[in-house]
CHARMM-style PDB file with segment names, atoms N, HN, CA, C and O in Angstrom:
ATOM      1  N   UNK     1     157.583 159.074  49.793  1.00  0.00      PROA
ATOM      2  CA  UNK     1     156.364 159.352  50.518  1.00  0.00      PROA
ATOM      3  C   UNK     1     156.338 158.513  51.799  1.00  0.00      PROA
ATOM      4  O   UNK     1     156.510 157.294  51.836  1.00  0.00      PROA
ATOM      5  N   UNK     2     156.077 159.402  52.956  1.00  0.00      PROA
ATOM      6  HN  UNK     2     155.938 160.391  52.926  1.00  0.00      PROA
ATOM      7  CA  UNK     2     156.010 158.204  54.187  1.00  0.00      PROA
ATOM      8  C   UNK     2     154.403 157.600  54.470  1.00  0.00      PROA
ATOM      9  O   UNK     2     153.462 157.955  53.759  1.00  0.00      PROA
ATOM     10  N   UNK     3     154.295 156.928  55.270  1.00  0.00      PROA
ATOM     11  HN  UNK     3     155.059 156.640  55.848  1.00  0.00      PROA
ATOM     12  CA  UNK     3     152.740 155.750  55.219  1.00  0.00      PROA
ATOM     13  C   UNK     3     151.535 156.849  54.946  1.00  0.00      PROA
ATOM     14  O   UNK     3     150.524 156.733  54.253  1.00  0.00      PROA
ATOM     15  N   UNK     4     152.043 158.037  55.799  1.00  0.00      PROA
ATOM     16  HN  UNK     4     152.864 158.131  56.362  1.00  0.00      PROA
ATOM     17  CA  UNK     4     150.467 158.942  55.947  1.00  0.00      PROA
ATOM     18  C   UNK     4     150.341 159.591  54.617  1.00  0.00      PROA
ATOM     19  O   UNK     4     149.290 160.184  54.375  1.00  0.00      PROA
ATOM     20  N   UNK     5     151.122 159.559  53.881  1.00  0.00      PROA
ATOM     21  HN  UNK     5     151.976 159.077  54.079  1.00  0.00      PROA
ATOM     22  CA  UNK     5     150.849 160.326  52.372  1.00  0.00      PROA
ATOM     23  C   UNK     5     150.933 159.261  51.275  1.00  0.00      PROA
ATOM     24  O   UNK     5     150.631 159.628  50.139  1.00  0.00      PROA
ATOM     25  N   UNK     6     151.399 157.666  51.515  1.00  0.00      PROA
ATOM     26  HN  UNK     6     151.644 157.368  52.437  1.00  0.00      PROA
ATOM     27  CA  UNK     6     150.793 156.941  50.387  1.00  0.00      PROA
ATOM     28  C   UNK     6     149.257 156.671  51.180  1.00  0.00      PROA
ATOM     29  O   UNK     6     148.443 156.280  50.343  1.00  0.00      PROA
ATOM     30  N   UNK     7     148.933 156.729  51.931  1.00  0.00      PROA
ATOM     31  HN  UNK     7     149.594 157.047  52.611  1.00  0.00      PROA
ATOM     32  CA  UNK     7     147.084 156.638  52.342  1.00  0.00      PROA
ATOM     33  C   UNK     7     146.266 157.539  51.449  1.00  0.00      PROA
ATOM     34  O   UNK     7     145.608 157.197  50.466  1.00  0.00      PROA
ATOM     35  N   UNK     8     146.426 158.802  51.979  1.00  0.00      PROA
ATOM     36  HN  UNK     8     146.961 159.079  52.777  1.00  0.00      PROA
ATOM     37  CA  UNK     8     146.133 159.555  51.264  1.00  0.00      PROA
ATOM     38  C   UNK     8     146.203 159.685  49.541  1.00  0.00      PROA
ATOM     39  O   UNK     8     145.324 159.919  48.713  1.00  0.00      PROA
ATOM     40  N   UNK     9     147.387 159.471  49.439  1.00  0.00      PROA
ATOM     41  HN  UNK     9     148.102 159.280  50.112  1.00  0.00      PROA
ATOM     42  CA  UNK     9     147.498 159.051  47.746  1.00  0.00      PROA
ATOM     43  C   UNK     9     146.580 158.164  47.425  1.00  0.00      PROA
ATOM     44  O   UNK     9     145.959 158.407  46.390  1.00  0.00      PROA
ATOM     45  N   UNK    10     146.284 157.123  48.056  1.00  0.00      PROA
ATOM     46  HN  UNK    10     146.788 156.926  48.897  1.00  0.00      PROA
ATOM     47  CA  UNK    10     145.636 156.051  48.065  1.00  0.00      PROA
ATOM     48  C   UNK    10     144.388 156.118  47.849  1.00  0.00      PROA
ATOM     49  O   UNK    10     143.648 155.512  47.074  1.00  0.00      PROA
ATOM     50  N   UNK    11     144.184 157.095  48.784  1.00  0.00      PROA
ATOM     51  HN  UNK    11     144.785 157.587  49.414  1.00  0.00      PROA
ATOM     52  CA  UNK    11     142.588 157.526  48.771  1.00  0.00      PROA
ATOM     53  C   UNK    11     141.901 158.757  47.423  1.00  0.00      PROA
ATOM     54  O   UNK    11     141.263 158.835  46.373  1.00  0.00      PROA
ATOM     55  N   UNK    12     142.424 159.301  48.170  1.00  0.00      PROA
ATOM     56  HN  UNK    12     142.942 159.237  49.023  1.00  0.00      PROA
ATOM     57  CA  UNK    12     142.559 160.844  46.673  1.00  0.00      PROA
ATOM     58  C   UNK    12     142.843 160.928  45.710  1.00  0.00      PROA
ATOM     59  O   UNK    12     142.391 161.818  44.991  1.00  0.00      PROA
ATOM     60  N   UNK    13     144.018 159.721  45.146  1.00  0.00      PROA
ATOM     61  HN  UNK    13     144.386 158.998  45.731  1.00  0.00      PROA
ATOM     62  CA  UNK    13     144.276 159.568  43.869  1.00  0.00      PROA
ATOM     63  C   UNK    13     145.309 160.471  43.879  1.00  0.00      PROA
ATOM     64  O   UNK    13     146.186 160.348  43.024  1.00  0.00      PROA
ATOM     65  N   UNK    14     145.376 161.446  44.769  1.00  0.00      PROA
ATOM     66  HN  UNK    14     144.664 161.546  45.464  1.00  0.00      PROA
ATOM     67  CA  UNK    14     146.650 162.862  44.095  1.00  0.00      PROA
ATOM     68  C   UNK    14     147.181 163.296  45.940  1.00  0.00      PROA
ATOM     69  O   UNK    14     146.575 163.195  47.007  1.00  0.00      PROA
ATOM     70  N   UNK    15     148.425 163.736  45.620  1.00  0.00      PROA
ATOM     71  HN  UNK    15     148.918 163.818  44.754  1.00  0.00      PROA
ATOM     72  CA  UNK    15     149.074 163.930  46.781  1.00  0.00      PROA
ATOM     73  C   UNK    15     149.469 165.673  46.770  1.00  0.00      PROA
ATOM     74  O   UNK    15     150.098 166.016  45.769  1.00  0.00      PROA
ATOM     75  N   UNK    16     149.178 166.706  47.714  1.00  0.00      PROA
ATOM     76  HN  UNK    16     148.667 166.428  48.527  1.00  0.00      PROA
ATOM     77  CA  UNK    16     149.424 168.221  47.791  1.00  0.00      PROA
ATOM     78  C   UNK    16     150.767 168.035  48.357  1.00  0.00      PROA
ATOM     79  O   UNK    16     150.953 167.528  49.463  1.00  0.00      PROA
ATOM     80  N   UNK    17     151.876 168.535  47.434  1.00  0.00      PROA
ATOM     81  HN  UNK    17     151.725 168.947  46.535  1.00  0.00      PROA
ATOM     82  CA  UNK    17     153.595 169.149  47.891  1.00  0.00      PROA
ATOM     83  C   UNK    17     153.733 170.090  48.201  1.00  0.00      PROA
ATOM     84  O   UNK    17     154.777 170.315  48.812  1.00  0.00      PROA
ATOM     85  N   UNK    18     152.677 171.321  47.950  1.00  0.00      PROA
ATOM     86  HN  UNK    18     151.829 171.138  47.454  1.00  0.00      PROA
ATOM     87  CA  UNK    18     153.156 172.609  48.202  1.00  0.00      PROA
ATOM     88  C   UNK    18     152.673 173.658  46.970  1.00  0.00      PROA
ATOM     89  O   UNK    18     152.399 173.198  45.861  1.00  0.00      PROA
ATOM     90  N   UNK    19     152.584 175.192  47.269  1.00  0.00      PROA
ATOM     91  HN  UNK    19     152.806 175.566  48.170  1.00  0.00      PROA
ATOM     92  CA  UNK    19     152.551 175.769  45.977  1.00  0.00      PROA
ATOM     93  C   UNK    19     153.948 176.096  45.589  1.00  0.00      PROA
ATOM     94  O   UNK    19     154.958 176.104  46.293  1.00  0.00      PROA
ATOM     95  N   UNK    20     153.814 176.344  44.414  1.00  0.00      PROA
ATOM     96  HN  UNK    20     152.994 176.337  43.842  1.00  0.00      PROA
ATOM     97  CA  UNK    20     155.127 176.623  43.941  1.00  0.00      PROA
ATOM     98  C   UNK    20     154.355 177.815  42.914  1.00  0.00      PROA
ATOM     99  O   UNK    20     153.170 178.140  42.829  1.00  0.00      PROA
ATOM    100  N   UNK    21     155.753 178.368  42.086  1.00  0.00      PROA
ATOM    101  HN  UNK    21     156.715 178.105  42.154  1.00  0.00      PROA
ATOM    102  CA  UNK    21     155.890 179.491  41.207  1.00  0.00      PROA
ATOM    103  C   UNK    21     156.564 179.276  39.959  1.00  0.00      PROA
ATOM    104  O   UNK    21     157.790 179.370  39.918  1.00  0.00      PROA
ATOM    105  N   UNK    22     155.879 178.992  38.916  1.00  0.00      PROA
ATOM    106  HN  UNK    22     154.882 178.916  38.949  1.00  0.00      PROA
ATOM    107  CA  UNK    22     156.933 179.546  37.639  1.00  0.00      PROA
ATOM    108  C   UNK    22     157.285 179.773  36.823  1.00  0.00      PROA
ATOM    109  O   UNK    22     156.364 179.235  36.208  1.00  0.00      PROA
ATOM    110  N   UNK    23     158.135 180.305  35.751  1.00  0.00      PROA
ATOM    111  HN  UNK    23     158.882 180.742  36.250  1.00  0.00      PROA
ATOM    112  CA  UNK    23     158.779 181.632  35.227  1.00  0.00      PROA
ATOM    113  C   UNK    23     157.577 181.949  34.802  1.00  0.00      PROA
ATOM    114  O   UNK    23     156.690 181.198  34.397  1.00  0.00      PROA
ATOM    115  N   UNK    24     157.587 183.886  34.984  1.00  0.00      PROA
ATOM    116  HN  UNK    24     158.308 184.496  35.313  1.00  0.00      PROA
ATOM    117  CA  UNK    24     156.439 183.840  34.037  1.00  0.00      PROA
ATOM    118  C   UNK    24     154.853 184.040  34.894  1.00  0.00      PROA
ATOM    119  O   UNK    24     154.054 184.866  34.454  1.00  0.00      PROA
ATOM    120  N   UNK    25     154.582 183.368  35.890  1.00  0.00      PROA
ATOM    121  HN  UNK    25     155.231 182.697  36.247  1.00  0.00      PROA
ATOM    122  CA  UNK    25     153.976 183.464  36.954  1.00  0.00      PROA
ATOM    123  C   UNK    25     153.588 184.677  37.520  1.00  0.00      PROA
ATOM    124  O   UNK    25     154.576 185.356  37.799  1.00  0.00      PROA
ATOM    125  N   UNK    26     152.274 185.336  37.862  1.00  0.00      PROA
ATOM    126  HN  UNK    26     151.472 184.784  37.636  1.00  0.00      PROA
ATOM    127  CA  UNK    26     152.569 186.358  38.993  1.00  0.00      PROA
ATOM    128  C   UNK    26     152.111 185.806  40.252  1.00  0.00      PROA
ATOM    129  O   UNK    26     152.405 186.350  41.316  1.00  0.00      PROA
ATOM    130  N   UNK    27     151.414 184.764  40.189  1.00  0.00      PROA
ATOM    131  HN  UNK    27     151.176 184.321  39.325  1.00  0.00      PROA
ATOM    132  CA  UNK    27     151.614 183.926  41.775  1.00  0.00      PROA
ATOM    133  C   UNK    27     151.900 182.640  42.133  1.00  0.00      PROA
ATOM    134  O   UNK    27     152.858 182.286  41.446  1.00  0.00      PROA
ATOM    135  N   UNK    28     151.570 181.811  42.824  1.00  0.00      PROA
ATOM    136  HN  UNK    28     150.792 182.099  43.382  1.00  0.00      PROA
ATOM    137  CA  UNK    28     151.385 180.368  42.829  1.00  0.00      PROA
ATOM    138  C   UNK    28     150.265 179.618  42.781  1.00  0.00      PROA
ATOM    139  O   UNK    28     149.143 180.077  42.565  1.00  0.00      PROA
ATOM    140  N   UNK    29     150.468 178.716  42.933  1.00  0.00      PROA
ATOM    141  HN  UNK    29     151.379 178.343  43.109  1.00  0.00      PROA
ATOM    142  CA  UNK    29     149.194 177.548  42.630  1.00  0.00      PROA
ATOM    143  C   UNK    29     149.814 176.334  43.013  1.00  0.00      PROA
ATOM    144  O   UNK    29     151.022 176.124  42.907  1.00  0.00      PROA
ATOM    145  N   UNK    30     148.692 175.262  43.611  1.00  0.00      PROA
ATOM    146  HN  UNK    30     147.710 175.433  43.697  1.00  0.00      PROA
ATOM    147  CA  UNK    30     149.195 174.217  44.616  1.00  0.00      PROA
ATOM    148  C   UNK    30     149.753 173.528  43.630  1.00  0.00      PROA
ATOM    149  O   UNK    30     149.487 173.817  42.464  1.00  0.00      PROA
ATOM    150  N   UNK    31     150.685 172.426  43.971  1.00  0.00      PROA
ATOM    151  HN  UNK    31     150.901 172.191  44.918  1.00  0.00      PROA
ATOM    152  CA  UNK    31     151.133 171.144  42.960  1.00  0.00      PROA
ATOM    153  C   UNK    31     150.571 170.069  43.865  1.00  0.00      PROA
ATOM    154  O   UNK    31     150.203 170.169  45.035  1.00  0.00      PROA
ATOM    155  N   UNK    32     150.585 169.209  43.208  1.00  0.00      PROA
ATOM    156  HN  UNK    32     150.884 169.127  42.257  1.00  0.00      PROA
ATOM    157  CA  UNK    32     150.044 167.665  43.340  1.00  0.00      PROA
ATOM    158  C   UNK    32     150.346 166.687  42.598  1.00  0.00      PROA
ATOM    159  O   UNK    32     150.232 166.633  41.373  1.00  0.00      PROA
ATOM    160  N   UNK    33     150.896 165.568  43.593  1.00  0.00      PROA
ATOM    161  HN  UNK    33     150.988 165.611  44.588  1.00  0.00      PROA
ATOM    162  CA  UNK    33     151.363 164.601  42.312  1.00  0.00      PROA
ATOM    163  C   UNK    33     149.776 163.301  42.383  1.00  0.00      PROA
ATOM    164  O   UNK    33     149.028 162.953  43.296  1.00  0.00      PROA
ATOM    165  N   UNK    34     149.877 162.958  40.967  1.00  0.00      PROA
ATOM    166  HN  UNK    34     150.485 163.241  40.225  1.00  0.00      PROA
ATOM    167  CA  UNK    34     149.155 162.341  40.539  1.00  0.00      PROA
ATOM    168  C   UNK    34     149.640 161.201  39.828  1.00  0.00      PROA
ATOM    169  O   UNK    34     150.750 161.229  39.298  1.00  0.00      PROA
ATOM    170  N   UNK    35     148.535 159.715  39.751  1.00  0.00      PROA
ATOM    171  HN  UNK    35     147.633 159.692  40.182  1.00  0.00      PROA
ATOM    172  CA  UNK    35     149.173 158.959  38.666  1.00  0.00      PROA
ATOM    173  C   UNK    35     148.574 158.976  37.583  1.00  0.00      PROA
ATOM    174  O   UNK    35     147.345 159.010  37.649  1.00  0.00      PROA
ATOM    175  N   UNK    36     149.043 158.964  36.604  1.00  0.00      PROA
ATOM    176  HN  UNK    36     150.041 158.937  36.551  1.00  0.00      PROA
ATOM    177  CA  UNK    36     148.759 158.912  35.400  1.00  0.00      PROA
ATOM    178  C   UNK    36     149.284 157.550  34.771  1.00  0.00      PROA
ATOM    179  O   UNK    36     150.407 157.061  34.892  1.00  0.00      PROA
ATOM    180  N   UNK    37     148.040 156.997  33.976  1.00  0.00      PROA
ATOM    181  HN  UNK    37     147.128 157.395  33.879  1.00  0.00      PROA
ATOM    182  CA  UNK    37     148.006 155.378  33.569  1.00  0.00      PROA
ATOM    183  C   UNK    37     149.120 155.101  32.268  1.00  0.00      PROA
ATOM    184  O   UNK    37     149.372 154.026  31.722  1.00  0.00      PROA
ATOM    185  N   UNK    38     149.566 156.170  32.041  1.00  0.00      PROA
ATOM    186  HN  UNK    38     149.362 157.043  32.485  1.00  0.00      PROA
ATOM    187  CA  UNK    38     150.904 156.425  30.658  1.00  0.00      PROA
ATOM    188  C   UNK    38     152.001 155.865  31.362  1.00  0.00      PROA
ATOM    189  O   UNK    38     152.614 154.803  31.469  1.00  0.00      PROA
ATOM    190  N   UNK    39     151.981 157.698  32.046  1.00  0.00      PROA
ATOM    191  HN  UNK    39     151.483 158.560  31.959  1.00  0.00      PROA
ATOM    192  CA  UNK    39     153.672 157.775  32.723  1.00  0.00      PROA
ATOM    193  C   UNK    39     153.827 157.305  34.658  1.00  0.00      PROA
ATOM    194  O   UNK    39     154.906 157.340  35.250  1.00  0.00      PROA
ATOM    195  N   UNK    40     153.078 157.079  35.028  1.00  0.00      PROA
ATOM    196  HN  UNK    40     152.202 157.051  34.546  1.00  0.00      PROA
ATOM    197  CA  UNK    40     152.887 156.766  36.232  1.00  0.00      PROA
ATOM    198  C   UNK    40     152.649 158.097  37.060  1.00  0.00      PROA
ATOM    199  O   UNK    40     151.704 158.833  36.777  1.00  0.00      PROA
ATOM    200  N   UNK    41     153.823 158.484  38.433  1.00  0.00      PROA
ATOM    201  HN  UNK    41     154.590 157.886  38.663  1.00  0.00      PROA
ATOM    202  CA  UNK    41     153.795 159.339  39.092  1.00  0.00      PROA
ATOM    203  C   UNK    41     154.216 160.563  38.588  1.00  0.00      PROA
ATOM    204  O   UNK    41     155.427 160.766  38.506  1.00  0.00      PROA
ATOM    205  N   UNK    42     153.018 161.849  38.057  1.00  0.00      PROA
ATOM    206  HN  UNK    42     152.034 161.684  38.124  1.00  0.00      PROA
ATOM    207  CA  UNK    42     153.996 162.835  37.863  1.00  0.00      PROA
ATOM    208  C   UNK    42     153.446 164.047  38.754  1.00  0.00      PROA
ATOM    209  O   UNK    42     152.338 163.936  39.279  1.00  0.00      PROA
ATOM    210  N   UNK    43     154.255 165.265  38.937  1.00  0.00      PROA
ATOM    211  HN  UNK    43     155.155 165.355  38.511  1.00  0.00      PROA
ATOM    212  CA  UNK    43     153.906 166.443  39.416  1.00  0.00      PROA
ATOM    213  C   UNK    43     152.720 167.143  38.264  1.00  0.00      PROA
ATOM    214  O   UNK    43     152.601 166.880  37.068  1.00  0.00      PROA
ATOM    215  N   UNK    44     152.133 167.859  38.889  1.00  0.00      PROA
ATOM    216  HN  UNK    44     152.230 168.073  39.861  1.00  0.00      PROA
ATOM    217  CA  UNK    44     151.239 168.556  38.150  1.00  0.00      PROA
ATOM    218  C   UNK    44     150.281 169.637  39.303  1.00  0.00      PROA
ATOM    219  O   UNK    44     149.971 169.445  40.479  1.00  0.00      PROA
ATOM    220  N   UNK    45     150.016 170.746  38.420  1.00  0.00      PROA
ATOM    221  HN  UNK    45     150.268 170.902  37.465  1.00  0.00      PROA
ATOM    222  CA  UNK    45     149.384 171.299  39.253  1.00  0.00      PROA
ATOM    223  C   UNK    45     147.584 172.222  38.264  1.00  0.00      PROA
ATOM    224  O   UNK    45     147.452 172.536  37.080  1.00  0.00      PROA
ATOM    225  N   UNK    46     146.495 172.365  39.535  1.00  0.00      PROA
ATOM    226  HN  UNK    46     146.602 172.110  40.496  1.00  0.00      PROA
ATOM    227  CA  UNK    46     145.501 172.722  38.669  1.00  0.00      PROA
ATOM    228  C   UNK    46     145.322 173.522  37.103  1.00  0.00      PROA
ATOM    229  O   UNK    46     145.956 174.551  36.869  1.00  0.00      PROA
ATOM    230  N   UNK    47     144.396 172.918  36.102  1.00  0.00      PROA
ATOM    231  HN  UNK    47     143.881 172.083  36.292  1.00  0.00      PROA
ATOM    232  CA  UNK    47     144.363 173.479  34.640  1.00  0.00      PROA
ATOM    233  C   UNK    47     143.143 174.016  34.360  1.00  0.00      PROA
ATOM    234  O   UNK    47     142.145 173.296  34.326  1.00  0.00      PROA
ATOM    235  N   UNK    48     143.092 175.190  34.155  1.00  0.00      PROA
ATOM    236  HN  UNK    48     143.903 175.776  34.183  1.00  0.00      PROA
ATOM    237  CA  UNK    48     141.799 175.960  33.241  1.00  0.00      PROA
ATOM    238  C   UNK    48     140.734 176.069  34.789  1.00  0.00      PROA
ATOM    239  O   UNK    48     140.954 175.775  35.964  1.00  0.00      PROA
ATOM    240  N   UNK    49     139.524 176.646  34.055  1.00  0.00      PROA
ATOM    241  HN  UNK    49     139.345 176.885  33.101  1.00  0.00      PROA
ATOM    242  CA  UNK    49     138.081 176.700  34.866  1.00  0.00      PROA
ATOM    243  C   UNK    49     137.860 175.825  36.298  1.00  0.00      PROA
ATOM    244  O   UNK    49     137.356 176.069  37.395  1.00  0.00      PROA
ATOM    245  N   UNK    50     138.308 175.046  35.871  1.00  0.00      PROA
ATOM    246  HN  UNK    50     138.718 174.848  34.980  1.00  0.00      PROA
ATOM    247  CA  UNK    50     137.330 173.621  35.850  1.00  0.00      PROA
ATOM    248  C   UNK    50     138.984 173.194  37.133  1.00  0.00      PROA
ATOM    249  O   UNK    50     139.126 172.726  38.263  1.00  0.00      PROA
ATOM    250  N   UNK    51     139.272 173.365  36.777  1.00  0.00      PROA
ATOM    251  HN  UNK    51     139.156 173.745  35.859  1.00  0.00      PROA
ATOM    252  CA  UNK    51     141.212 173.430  37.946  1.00  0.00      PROA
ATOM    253  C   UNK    51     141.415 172.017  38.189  1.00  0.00      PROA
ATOM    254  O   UNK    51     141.691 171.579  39.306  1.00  0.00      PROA
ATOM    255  N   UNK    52     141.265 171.214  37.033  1.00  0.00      PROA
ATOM    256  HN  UNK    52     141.041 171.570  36.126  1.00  0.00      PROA
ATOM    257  CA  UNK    52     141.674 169.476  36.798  1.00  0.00      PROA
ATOM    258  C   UNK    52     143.280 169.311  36.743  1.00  0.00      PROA
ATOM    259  O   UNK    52     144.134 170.146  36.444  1.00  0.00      PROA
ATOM    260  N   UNK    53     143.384 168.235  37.051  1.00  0.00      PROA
ATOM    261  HN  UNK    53     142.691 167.557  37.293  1.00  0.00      PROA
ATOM    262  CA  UNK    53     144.634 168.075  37.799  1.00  0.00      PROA
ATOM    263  C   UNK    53     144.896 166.759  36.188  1.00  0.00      PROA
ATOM    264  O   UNK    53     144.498 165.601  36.059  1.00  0.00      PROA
ATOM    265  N   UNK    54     145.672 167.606  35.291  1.00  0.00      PROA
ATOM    266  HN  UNK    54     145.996 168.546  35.396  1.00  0.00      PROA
ATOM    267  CA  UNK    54     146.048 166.559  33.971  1.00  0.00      PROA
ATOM    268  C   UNK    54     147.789 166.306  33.868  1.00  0.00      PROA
ATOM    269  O   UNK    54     148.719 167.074  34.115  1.00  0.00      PROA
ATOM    270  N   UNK    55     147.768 165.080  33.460  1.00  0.00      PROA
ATOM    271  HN  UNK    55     147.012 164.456  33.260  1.00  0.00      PROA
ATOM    272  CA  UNK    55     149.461 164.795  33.624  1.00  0.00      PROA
ATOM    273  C   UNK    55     150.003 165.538  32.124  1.00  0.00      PROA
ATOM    274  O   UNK    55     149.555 165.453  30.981  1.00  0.00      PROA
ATOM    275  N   UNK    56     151.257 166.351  32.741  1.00  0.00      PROA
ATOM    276  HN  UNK    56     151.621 166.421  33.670  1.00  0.00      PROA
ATOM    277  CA  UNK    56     151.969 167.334  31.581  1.00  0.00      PROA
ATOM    278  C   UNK    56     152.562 166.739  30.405  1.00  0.00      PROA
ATOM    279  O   UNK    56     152.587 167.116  29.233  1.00  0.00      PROA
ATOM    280  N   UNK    57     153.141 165.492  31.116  1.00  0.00      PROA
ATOM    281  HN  UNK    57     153.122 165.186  32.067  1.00  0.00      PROA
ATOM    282  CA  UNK    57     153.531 164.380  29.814  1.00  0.00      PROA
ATOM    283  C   UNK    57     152.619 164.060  28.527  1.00  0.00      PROA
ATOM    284  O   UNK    57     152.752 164.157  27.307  1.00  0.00      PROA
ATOM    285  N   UNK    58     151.730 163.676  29.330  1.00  0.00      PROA
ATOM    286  HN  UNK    58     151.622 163.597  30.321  1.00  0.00      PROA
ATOM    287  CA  UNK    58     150.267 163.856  28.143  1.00  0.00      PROA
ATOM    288  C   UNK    58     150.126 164.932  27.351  1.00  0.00      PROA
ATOM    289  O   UNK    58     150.055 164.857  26.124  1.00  0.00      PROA
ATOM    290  N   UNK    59     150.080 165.918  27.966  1.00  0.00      PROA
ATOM    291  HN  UNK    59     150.137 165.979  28.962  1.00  0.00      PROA
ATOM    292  CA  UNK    59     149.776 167.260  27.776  1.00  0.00      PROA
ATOM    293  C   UNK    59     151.010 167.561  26.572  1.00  0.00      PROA
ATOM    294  O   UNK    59     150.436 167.960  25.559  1.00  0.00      PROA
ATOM    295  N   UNK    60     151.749 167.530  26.470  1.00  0.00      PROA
ATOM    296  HN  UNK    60     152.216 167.206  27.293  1.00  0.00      PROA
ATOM    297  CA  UNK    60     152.994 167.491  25.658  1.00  0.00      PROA
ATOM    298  C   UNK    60     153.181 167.212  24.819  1.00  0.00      PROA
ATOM    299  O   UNK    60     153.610 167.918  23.907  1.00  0.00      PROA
ATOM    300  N   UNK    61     152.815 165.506  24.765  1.00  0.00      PROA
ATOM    301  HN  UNK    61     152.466 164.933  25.506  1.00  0.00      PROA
ATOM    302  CA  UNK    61     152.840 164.678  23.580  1.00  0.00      PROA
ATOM    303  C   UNK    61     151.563 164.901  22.670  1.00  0.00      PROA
ATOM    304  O   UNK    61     151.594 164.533  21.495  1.00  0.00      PROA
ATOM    305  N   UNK    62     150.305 165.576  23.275  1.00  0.00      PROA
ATOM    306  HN  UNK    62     150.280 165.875  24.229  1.00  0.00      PROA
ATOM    307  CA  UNK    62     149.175 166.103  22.762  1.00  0.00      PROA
ATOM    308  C   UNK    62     149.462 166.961  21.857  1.00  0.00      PROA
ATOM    309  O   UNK    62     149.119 166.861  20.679  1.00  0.00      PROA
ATOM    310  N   UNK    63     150.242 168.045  22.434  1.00  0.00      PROA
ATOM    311  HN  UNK    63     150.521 168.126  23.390  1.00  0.00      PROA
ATOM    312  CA  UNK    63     150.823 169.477  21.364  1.00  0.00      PROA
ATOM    313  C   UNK    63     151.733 168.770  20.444  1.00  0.00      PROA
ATOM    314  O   UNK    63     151.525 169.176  19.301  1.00  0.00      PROA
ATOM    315  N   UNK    64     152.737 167.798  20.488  1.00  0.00      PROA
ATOM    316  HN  UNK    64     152.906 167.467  21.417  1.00  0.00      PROA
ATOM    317  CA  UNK    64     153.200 167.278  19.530  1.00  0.00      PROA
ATOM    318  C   UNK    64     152.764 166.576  18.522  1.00  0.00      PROA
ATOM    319  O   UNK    64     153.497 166.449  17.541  1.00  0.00      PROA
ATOM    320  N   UNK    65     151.616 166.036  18.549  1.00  0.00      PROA
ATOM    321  HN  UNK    65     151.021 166.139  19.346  1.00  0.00      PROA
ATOM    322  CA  UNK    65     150.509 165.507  17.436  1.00  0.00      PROA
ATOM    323  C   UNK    65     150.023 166.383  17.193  1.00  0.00      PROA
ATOM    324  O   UNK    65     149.613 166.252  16.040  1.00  0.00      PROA
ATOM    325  N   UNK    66     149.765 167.321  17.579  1.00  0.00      PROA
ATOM    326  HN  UNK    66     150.099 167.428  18.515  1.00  0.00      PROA
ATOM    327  CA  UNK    66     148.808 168.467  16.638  1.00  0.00      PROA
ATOM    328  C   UNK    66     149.798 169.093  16.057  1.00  0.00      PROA
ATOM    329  O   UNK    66     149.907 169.081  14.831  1.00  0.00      PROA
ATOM    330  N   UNK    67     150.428 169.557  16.637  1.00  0.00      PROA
ATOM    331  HN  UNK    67     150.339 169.567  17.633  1.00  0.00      PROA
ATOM    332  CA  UNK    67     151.621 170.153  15.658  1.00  0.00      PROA
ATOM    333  C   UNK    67     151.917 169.609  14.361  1.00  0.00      PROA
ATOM    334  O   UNK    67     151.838 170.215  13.293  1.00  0.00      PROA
ATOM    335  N   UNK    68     152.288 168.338  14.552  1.00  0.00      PROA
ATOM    336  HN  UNK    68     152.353 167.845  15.420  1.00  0.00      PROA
ATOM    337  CA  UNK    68     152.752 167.341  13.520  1.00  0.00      PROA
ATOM    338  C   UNK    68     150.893 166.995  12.256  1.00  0.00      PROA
ATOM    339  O   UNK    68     150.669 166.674  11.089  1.00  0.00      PROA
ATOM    340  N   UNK    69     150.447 167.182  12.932  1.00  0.00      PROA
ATOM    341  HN  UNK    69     150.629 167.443  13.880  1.00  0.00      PROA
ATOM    342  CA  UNK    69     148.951 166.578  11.925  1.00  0.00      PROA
ATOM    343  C   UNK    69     148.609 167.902  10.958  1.00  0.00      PROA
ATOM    344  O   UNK    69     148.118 167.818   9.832  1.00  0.00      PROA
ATOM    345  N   UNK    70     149.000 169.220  11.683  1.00  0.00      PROA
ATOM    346  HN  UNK    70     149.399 169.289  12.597  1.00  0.00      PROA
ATOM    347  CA  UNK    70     148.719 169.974  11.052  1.00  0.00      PROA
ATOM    348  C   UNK    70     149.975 170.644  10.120  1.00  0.00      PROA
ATOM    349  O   UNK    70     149.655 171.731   9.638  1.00  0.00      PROA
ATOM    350  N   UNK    71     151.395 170.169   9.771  1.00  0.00      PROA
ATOM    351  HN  UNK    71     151.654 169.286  10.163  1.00  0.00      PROA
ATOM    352  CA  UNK    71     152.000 170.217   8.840  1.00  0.00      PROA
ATOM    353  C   UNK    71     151.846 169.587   7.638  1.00  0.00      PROA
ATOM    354  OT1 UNK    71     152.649 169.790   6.727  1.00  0.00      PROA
TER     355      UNK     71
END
């Protein structure tokens, strides 16, 4: 990241890379990296209604406890 986008990070909490597409997709949607207090810096892009910006790592290890609690 050069100075004008850790500011911004700085400020916003989340940084816009671009939209992207994928598999599966019929359009795009912006990405943004964010930190997350787990895994630190990850990509992520808007979730559900509400278009919250949640780290996927989380998101992951979430489905893997439920998975696992409910065997």
């Amino acid at each position: 990241m050069n100075l004008w986008q850790r500011l911004v990070f700085r400020l916003y909490g989340r940084l816009y890379i671009g939209h992207k597409t994928h598999e599966g997709w019929k359009g795009s949607l912006p990405h943004y990296i964010i930190e997350c207090p787990t895994h630190g810096r990850v990509v992520t892009y808007p979730h559900g209604y509400s278009m919250r910006l949640e780290c996927p790592r989380c998101q992951e290890e979430e489905r893997e406890n439920r998975s696992r609690a409910e065997d």
